[in-house]
N, C-alpha and C positions, 0 to 999 in steps of 0.2 A: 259738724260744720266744716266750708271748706274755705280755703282761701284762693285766690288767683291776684297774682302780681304782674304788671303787667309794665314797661319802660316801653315807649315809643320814640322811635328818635325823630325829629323833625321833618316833616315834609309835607309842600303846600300842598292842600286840597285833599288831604289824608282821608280815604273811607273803607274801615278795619273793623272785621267780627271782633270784637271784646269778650262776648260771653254766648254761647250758643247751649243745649240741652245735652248731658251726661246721656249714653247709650242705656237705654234701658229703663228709664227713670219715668215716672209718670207724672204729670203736667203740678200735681197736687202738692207733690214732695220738694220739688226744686222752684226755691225761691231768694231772688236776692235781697239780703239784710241789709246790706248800705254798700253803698257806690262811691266810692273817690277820687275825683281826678284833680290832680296838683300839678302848679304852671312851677315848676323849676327852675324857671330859668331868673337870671338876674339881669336880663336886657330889655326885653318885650313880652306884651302881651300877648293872647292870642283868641281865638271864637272858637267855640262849643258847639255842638251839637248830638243828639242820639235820637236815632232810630231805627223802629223795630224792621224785620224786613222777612217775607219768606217768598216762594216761590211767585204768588199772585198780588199779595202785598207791599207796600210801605206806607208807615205813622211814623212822624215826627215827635217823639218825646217834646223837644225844645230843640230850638235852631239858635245858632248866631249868639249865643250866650259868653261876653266878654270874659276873661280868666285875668285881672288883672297880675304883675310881677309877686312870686312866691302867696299867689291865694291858691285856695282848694275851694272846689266846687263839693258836697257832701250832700248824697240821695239817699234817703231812708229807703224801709220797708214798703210805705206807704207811696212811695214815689215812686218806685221800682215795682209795683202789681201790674205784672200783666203776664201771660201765659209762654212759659220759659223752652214748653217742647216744641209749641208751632211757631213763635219769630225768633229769628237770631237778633241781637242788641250790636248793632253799628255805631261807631264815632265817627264825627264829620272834624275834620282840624282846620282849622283856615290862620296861615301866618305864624306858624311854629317853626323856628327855627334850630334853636333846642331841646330836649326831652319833655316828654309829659306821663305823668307818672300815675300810674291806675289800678288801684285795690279795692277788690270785690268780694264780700265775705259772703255764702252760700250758706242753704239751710242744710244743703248736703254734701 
C-alpha cells in the first residue's frame, strides 16, 4: 500500500492532477482506498470538486461540493472505482485562500 500526501496552497480556480497511474501498473492492481481532503483553514470555507480526465475525456466525480472551516471530505474505495491507468483524477478549488490538505492511500 502506498501513500501520497498532498498540501496545496491556495489559489482561485485551482485545476491539479492529484493522482494519475504508477508506470507500469495494470489498470486491475491500482486502486484508491480512501481519499481525503481537509479545509485547514480557520477563516473560510471553500468548493470541491473532482474529475476524471484523459486525452478525449472528462466526468465529473462531484462539483461545487462545500468544505466547511476545519471539515474533511472522506472517499472510500467504493467511491473512488473507476479505472486509474486511462483518467487522471483532477481537483477543481474555487475560494481557497489557505492550504487544503490531501491524503491518498493506494492498493499499491
Amino acid at each position: 500500500m502506498g501513500y501520497i500526501h498532498k498540501n496545496i496552497k491556495g489559489a482561485e480556480g485551482l485545476n491539479q492532477v492529484i493522482f494519475n497511474k504508477a508506470e507500469g501498473v495494470r489498470k486491475d492492481q491500482q486502486k484508491i482506498t480512501y481519499l481525503y481532503i481537509a479545509n485547514v483553514s480557520d477563516t473560510r470555507s471553500f468548493t470541491v470538486g473532482l474529475v476524471l480526465k484523459n486525452k478525449e475525456n472528462s466526468y465529473a466525480l462531484f462539483n461545487n461540493i462545500n468544505l466547511p472551516i476545519g471539515s474533511t471530505l472522506k472517499l472510500d474505495a467504493e467511491d473512488m472505482d473507476y479505472d486509474c491507468v486511462t483518467y487522471e483524477l483532477y481537483i477543481k478549488l474555487k475560494n481557497v485562500r489557505d492550504n487544503v490538505d490531501i491524503k491518498i492511500k493506494t492498493t499499491i
